[in-house]
DRENGU-89576 format. One line per 8 residues: number of its first residue (from 1); their letters; for each residue x negated, y, z of N, C-alpha, C. Coordinates in steps of 0.05 Angstrom, whole numbers, plus 5000, padded with zeros to 4 digits. Last residue first. Layout:
BEGIN
NUM> a> X:Y:Z:X:Y:Z:X:Y:Z ~ ...
end
This chain:
BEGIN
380> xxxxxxxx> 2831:3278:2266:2818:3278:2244:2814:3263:2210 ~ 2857:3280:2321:2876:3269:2289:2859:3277:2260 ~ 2840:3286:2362:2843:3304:2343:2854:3299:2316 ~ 2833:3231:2382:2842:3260:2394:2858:3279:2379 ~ 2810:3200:2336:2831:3196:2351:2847:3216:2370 ~ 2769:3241:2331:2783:3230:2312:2817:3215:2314 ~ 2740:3228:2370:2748:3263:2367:2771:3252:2354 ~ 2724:3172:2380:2744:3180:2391:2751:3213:2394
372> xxxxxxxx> 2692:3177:2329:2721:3156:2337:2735:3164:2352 ~ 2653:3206:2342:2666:3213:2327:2693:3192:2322 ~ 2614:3201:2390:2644:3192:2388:2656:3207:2373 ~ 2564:3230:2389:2566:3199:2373:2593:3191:2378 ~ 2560:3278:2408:2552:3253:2427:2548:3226:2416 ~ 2582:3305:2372:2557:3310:2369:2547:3289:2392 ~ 2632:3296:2378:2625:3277:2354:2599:3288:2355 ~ 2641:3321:2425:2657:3292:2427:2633:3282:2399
364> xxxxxxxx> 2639:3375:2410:2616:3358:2431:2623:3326:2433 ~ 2682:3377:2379:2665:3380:2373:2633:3365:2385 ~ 2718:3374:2430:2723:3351:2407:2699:3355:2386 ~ 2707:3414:2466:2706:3388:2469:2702:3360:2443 ~ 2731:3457:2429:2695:3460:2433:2686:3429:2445 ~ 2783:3439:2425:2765:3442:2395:2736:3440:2405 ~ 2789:3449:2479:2801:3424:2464:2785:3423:2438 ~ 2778:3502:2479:2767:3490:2495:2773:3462:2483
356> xxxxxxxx> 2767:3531:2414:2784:3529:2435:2762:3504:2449 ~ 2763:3535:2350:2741:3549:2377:2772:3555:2397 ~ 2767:3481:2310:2782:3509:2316:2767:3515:2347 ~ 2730:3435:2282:2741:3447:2298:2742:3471:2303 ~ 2709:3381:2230:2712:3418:2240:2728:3424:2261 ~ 2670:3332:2208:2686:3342:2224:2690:3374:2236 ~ 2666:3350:2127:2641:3349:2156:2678:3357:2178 ~ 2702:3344:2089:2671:3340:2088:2658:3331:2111
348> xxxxxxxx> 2746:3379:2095:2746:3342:2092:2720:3325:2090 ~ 2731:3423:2112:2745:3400:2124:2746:3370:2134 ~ 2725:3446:2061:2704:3444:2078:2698:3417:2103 ~ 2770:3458:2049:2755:3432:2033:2736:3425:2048 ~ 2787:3497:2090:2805:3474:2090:2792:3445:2075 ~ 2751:3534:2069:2753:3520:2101:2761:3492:2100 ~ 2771:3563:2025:2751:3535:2021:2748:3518:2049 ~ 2847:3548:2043:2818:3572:2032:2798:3552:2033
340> xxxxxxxx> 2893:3518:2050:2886:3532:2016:2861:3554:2025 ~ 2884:3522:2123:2901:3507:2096:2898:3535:2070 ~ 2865:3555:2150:2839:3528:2133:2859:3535:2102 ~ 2895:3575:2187:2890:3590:2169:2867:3579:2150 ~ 2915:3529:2228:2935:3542:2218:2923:3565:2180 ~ 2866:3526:2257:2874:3512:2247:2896:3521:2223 ~ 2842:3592:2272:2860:3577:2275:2855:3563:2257 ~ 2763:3612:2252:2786:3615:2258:2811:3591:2265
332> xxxxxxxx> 2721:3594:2284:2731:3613:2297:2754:3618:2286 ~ 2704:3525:2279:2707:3549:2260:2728:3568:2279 ~ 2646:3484:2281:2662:3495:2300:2677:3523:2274 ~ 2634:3416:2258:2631:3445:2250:2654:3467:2269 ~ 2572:3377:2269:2601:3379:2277:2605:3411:2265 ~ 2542:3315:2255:2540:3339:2253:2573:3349:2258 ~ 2493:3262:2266:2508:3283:2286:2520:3311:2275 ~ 2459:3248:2239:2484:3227:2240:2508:3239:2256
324> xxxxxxxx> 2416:3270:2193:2423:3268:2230:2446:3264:2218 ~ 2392:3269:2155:2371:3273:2169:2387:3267:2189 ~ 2438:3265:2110:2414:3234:2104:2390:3245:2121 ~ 2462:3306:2120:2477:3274:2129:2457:3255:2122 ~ 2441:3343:2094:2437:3346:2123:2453:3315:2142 ~ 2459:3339:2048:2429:3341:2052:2420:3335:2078 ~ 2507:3346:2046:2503:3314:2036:2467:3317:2046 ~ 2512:3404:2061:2512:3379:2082:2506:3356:2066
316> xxxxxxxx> 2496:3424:2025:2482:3425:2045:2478:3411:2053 ~ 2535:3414:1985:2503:3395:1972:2488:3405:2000 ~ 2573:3431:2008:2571:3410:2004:2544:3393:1988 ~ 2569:3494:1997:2560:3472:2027:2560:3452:2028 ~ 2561:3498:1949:2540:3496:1956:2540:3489:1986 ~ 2607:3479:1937:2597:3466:1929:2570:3467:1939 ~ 2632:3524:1960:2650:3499:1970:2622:3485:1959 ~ 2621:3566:1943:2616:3566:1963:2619:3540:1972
308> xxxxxxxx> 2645:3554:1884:2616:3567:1889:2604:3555:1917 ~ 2702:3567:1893:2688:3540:1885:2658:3541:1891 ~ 2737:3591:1951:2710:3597:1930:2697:3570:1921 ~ 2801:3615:1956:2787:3590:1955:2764:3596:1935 ~ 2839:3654:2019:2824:3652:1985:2802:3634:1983 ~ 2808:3682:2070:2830:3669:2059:2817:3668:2023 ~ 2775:3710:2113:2782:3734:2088:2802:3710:2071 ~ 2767:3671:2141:2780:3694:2160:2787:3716:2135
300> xxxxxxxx> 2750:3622:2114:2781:3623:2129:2792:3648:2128 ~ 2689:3616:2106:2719:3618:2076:2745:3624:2090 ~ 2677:3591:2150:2679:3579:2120:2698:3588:2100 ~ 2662:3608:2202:2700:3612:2182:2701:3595:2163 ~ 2615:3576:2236:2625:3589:2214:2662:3591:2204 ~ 2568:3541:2256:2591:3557:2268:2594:3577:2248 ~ 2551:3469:2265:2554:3491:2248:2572:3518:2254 ~ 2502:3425:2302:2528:3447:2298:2532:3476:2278
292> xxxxxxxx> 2470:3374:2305:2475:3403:2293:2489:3407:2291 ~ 2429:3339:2342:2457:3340:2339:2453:3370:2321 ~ 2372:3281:2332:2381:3316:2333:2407:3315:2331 ~ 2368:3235:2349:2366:3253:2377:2380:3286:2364 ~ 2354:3206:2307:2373:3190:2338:2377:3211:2348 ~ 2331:3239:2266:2365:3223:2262:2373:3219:2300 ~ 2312:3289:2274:2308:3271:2277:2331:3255:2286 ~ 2277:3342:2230:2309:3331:2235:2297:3302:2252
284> xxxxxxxx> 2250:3370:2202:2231:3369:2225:2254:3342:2242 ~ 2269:3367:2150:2245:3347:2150:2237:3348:2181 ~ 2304:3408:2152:2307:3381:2147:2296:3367:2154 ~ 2263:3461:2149:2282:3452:2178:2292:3429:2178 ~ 2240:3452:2099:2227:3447:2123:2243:3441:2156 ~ 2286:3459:2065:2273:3434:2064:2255:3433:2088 ~ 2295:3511:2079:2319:3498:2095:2307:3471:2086 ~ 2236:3551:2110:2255:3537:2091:2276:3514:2087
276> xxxxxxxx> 2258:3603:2151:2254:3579:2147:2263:3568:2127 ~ 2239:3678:2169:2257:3651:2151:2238:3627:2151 ~ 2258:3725:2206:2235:3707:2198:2251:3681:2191 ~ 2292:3764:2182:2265:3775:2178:2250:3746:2175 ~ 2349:3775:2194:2338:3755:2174:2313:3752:2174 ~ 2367:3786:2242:2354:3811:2221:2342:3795:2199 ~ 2376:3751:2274:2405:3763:2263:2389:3774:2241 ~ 2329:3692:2266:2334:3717:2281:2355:3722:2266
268> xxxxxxxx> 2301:3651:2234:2313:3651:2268:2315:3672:2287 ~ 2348:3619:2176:2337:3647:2192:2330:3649:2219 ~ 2334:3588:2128:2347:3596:2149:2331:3622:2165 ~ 2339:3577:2054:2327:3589:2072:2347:3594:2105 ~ 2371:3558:2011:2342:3564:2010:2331:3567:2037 ~ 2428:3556:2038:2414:3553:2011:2387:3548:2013 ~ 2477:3560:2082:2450:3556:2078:2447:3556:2051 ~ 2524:3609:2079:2524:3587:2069:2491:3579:2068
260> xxxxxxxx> 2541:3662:2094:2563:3643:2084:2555:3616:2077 ~ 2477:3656:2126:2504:3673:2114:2513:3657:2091 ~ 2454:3638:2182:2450:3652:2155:2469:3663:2151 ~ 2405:3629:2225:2422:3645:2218:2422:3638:2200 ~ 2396:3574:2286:2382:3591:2259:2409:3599:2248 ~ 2369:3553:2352:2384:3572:2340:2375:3589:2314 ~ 2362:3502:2385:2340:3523:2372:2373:3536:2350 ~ 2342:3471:2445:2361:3476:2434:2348:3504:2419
252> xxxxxxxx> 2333:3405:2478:2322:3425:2468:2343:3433:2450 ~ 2364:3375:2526:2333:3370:2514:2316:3394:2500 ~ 2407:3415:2559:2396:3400:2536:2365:3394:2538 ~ 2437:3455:2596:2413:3429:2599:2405:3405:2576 ~ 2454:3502:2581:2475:3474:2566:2456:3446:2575 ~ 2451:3550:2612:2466:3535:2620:2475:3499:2605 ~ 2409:3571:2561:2411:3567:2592:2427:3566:2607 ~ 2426:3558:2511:2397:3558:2511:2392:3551:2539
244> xxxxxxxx> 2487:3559:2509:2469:3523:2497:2443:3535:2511 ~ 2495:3607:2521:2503:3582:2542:2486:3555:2530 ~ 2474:3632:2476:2461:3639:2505:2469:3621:2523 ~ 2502:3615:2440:2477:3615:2438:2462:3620:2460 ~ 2559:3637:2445:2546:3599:2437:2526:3595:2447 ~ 2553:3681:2448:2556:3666:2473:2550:3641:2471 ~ 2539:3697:2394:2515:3693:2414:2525:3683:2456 ~ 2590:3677:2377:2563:3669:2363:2539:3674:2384
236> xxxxxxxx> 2623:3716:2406:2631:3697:2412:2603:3674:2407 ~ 2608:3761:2377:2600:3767:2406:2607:3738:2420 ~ 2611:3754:2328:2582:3764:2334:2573:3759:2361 ~ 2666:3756:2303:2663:3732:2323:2620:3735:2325 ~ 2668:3797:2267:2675:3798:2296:2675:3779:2310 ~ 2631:3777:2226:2623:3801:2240:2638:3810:2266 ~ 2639:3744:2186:2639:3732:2221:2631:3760:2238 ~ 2644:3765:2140:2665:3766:2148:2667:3749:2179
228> xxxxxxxx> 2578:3800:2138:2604:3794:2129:2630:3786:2146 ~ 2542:3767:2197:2553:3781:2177:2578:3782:2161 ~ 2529:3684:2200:2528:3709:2207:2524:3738:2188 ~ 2529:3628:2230:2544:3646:2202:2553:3669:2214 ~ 2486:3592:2257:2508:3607:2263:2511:3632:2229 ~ 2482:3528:2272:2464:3539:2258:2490:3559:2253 ~ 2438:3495:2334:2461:3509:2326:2462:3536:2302 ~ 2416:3438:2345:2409:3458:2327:2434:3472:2319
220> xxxxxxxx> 2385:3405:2410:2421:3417:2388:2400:3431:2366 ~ 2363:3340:2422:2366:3367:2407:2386:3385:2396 ~ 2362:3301:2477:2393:3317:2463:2376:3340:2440 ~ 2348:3281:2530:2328:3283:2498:2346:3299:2471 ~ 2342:3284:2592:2364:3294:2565:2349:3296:2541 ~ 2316:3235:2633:2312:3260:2616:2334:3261:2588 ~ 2306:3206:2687:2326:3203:2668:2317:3238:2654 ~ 2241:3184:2714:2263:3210:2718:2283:3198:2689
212> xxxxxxxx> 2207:3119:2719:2214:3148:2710:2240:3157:2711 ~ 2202:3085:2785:2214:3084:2756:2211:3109:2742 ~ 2169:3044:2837:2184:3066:2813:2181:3063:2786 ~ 2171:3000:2886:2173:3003:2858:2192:3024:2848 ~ 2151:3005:2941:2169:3008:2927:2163:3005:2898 ~ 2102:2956:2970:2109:2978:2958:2130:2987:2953 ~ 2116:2905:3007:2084:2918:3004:2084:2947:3005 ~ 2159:2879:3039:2149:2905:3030:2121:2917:3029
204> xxxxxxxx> 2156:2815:3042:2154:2821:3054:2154:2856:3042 ~ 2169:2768:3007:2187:2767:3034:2172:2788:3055 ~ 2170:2761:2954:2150:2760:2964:2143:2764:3000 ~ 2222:2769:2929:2193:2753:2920:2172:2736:2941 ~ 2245:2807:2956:2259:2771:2962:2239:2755:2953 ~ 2213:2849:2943:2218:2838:2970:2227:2817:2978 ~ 2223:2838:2888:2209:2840:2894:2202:2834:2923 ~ 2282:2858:2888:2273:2835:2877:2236:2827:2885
196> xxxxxxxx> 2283:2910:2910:2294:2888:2923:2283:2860:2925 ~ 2261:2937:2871:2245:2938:2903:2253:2908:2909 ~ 2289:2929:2829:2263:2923:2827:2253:2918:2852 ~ 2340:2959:2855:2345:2930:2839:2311:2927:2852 ~ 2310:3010:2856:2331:3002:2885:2330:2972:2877 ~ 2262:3049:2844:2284:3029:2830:2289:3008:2849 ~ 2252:3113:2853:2262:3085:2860:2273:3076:2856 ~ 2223:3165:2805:2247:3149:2822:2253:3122:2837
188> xxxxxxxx> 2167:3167:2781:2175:3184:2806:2203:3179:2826 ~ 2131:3152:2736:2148:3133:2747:2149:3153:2779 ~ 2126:3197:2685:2113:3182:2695:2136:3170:2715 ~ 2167:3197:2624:2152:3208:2639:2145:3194:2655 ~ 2235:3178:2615:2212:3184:2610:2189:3192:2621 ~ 2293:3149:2600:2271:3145:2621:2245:3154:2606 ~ 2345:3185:2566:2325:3164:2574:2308:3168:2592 ~ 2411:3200:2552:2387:3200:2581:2375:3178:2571
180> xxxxxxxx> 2443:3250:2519:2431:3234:2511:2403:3218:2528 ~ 2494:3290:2516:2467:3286:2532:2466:3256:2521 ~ 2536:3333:2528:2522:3328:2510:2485:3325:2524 ~ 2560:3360:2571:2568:3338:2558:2557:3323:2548 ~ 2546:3416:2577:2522:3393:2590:2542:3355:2585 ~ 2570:3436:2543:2539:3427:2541:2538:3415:2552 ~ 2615:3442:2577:2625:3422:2545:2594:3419:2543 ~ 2600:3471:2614:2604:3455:2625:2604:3436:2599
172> xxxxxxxx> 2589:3530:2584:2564:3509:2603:2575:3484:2600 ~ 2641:3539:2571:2625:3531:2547:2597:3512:2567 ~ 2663:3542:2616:2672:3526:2595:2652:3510:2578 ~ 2629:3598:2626:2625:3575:2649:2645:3543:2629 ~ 2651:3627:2585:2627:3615:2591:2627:3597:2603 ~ 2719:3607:2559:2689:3624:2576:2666:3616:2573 ~ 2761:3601:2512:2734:3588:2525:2708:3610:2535 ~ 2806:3626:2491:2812:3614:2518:2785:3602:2516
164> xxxxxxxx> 2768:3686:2508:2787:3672:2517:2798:3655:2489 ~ 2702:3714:2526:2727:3709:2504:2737:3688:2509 ~ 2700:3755:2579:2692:3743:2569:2720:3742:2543 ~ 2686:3813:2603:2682:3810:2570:2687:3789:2559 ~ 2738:3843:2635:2732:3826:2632:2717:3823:2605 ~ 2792:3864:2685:2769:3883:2658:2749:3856:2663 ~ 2853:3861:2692:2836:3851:2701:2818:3854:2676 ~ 2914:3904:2712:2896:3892:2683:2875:3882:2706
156> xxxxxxxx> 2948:3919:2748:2951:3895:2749:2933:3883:2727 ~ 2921:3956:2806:2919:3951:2781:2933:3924:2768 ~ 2952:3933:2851:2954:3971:2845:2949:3971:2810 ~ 2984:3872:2880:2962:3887:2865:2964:3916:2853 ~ 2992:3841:2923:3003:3860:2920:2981:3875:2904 ~ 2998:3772:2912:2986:3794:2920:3002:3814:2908 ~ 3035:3721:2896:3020:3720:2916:3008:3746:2932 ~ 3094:3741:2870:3081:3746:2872:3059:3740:2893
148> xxxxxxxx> 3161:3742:2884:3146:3718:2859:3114:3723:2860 ~ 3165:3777:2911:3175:3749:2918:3158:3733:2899 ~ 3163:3822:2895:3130:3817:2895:3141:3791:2913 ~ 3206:3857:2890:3193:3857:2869:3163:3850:2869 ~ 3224:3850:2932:3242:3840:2916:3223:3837:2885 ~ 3190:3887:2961:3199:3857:2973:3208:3849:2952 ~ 3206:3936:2942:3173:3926:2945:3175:3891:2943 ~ 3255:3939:2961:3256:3938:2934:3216:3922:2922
140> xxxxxxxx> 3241:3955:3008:3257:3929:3006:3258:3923:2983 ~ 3222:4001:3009:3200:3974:3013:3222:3949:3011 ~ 3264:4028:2993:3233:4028:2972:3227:3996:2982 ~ 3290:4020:3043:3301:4015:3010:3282:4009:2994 ~ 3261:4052:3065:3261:4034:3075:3270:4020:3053 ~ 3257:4098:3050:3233:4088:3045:3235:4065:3062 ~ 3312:4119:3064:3305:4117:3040:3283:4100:3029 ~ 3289:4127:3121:3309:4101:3108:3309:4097:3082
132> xxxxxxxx> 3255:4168:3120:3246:4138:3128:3276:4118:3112 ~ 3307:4201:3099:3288:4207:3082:3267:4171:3105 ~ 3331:4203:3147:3348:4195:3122:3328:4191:3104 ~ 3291:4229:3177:3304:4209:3185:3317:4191:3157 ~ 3298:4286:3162:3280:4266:3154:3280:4236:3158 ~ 3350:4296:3160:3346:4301:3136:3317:4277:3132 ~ 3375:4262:3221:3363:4284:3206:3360:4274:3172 ~ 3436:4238:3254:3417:4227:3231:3399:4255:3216
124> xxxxxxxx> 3429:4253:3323:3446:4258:3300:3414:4249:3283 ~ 3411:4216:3375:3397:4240:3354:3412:4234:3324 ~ 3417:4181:3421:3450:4193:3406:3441:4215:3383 ~ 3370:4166:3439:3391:4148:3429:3407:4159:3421 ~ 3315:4200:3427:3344:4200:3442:3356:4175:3425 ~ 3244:4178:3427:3273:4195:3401:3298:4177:3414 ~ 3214:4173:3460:3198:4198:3428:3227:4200:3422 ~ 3210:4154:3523:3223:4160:3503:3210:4179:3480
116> xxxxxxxx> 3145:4130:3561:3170:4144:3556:3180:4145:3523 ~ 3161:4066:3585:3138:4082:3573:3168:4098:3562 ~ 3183:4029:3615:3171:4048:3633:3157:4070:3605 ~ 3180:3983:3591:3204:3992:3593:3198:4019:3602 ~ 3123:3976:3544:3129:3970:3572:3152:3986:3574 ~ 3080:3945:3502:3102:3950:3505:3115:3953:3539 ~ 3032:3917:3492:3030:3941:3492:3058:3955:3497 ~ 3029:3868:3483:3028:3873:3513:3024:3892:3511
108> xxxxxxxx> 3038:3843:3439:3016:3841:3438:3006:3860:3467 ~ 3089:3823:3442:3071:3805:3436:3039:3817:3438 ~ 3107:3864:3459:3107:3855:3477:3091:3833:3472 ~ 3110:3885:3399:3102:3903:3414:3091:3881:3446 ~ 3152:3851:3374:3123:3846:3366:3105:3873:3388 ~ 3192:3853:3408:3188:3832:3407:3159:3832:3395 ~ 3206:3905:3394:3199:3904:3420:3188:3875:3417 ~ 3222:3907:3335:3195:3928:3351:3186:3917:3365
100> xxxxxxxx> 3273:3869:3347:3239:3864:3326:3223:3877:3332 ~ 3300:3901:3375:3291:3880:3387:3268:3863:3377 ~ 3277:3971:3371:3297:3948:3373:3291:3927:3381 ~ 3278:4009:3441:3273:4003:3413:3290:3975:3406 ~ 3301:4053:3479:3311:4029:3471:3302:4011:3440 ~ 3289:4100:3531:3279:4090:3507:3289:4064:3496 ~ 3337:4139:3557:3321:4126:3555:3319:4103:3534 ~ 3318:4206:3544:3342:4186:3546:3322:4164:3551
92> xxxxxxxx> 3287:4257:3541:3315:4258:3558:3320:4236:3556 ~ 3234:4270:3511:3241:4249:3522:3262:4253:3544 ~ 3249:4307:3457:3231:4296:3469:3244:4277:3490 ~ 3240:4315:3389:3262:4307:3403:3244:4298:3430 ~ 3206:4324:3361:3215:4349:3368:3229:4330:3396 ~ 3179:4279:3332:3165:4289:3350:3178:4316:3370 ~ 3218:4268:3296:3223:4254:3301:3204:4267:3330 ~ 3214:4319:3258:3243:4313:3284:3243:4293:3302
84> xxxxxxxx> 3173:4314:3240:3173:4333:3261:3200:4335:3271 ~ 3135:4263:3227:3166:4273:3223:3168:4289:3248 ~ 3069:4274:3198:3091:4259:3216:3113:4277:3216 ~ 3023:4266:3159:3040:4272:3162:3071:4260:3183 ~ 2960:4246:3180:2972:4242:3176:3004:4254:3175 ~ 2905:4293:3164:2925:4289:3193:2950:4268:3170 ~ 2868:4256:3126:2876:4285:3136:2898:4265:3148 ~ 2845:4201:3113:2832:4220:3118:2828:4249:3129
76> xxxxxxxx> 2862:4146:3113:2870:4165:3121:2857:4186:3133 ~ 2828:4113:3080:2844:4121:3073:2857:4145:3083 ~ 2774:4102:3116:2773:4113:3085:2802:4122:3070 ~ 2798:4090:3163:2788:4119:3158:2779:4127:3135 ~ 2826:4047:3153:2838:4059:3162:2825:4099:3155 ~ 2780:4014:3139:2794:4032:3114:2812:4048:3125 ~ 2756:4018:3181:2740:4022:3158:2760:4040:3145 ~ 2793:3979:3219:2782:4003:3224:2768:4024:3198
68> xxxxxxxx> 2805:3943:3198:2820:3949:3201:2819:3990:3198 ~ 2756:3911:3199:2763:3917:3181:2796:3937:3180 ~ 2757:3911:3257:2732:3923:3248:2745:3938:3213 ~ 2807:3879:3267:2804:3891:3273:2771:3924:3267 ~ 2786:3825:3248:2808:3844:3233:2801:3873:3235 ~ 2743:3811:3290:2738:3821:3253:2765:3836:3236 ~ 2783:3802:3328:2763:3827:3327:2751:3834:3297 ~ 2852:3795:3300:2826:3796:3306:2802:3807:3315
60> xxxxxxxx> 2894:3819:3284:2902:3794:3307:2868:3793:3313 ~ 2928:3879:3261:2906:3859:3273:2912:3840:3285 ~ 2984:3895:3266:2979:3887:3235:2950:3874:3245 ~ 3009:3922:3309:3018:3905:3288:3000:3886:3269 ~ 2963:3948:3328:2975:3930:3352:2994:3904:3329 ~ 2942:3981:3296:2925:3962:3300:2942:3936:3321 ~ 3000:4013:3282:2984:4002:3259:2960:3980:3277 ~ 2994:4045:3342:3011:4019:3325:3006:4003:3301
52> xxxxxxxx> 2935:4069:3340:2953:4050:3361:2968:4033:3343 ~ 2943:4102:3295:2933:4084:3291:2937:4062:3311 ~ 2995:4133:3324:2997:4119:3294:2972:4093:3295 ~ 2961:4156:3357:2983:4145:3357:3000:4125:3337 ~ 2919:4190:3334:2915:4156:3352:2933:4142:3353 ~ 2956:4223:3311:2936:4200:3294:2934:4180:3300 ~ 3015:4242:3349:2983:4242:3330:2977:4213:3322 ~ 3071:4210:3342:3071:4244:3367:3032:4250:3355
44> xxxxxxxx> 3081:4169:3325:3088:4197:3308:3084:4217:3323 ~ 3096:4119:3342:3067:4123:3327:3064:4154:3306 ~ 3144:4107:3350:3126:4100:3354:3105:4114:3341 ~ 3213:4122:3324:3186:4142:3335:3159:4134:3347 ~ 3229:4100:3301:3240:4091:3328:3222:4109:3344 ~ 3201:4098:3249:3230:4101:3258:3252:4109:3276 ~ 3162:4066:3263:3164:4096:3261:3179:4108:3262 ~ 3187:4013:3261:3171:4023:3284:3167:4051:3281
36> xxxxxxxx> 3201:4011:3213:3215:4005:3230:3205:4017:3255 ~ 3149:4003:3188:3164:4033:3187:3186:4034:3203 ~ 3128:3965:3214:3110:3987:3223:3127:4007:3212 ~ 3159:3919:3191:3156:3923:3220:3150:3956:3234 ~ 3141:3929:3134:3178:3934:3146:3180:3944:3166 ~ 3089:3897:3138:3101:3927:3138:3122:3939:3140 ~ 3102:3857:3161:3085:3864:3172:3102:3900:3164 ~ 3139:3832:3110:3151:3836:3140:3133:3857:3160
28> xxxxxxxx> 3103:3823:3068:3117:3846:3067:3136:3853:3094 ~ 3047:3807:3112:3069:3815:3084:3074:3830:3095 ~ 2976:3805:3112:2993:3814:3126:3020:3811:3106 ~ 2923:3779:3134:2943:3756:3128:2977:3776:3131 ~ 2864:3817:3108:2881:3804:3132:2903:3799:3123 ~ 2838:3820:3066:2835:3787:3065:2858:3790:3096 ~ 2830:3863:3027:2811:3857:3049:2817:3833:3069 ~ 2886:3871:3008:2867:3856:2993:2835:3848:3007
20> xxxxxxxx> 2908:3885:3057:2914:3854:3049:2888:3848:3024 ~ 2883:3934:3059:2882:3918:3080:2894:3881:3069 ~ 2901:3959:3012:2874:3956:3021:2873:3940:3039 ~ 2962:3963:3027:2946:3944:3006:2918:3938:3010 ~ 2966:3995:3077:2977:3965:3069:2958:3953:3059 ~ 2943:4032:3055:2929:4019:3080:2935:4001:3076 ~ 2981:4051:3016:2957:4056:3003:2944:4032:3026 ~ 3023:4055:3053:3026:4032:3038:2991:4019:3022
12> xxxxxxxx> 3039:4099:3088:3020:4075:3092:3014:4049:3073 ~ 3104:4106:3059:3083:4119:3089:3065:4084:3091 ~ 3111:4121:2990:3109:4099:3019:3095:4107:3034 ~ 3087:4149:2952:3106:4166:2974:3107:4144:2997 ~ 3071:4121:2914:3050:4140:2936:3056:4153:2958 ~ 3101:4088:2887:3091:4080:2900:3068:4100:2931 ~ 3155:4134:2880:3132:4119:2863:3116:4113:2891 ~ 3219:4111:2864:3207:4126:2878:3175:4113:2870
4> xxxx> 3262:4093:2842:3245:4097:2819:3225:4117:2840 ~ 3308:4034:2839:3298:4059:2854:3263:4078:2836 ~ 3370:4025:2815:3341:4030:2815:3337:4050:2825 ~ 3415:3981:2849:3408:4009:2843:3378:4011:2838
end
């Protein structure tokens, strides 16, 4: 049977949840327990009363307990509504809770045979009464519908800027891949071998012998296609750009613009304003150490094949393959959307990868110098 009662009518549930997402260890039994226990009229004659049971159930700690307390009063803010049959009936019989009540009640030594009766043993079934059972159904339906479920969540969207499937913290981690360690600078490490040898020399420790720091000599040059038809990958283009500059621990990392296609000139701003000449950014190139990355659609994301465009990236790159040995091309759009647009010629030119975590790897793969093994990966 569907039940279609909405979540706000559950007695206490709003507490429930707040309270499990505040880290105490409670399910869906915890709360069964406590309407079970209302049921039976515990915790329905006032507030205290209620909160009594709610802290005797559901705390085991003094920090629980603190936390217990907080939201208890951020949530329940007006008199709690209680069942005024269940409070009418007063104490003629004697009290018999059930054996789950009494068992978690005694566990926590608040339970005593002696304490008086809230609700007769022979109290014909009320309207309200029928109405907890109903909301017993609910929570059993709660149960059925959060088995598969670690948490009990109210929202289930999660608000987020990053871009999926490569985050940031992704993108850090594929930088700092890309490294290139020499020994540089003055001699600040101990060289463990050297000491040794030295001490067997001469049988006795004069000094240690140092060594220089290991340093990332790595240049990236990440050169980003920008406008026109990359206009929605703007926000993915400067994540590139903000994780290579401070998270990617490189040696050094310099960021130039253009559009659809270097020619003449780069750019090292979005506003085109201050340009470089693309013979001068060549010449600064230094085969062992610079890596360059290209980030562009090339022609993918509007489809359709531009001879024009094809040729002038191709006299780029034959330009940019006689300064660095390193060049990789990342393209925002799918694999799937190369085939017949210039992307696809583009391709066969310079290694390209689709902007995924496997693509942003395989890219860093051939800017390290394992273009053998992207190739093998990636079936290049």
């Amino acid at each position: 049977m569907k039940i279609e009662a909405p979540h706000e009518e559950l007695p206490l549930l709003e507490l429930f949840t707040r309270l499990r997402e505040a880290g105490l260890p409670l399910g869906i039994d915890e709360y069964r327990l406590v309407l079970k226990a209302l049921q039976e009229g515990f915790g329905t004659t006032d507030q205290e009363a209620l909160v009594e049971l709610c802290r005797t159930l559901w705390v085991k700690s003094q920090d629980e307990e603190h936390l217990f307390n907080y939201h208890f009063q951020q949530v329940i803010t007006e008199p709690y509504p209680l069942k005024p049959s269940l409070t009418r009936q007063e104490e003629k019989t004697t009290f018999s809770p059930s054996p789950e009540v009494q068992q978690a009640l005694e566990s926590q030594g608040n339970y005593s045979p002696e304490l008086p009766n809230t609700t007769p043993a022979t109290v014909p079934v009320s309207s309200e009464l029928m109405e907890v059972q109903d909301e017993m159904q609910v929570a059993e339906a709660v149960q059925i519908t959060t088995q598969n479920n670690e948490e009990i969540t109210v929202n289930r969207f999660t608000e987020t800027d990053e871009y999926f499937p490569v985050t940031r913290r992704q993108m850090k981690q594929s930088w700092r891949h890309l490294r290139r360690m020499v020994r540089q600078g003055l001699p600040t490490e101990l060289d463990i071998e050297a000491t040794i040898e030295q001490v067997v020399r001469q049988g006795v420790l004069l000094e240690p012998v140092l060594m220089p720091s290991r340093v990332n000599r790595t240049e990236l040059l990440l050169l980003i296609d920008h406008k026109g038809s990359m206009v929605p990958f703007h926000g993915l283009s400067q994540r590139l750009a903000q994780t290579a500059l401070r998270g990617g621990r490189l040696g050094k990392a310099s960021i130039y613009y253009f559009h659809n296609c270097p020619t003449k000139y780069l750019y090292h701003d979005q506003t085109r304003q201050k340009a470089e000449p693309v013979i001068d950014f060549l010449a600064k190139l230094r085969p062992e150490r610079s890596a360059v990355l290209i980030f562009s659609d090339g022609g993918a994301a509007r489809g359709g094949f531009s001879l024009e465009r094809l040729e002038l990236t191709q006299k780029f790159l034959d330009e940019l393959k006689q300064r660095s040995r390193y060049i990789a091309w990342l393209n925002p759009m799918a694999t799937e959307r190369w085939f017949g647009t210039t992307a696809g010629e583009i391709a066969r030119l310079v290694p390209m990868f689709e902007v995924s975590r496997q693509g942003f790897d395989g890219a860093i793969d051939v800017l390290r110098g394992r273009a053998s093994k992207a190739q093998l990966k990636y079936g290049l």
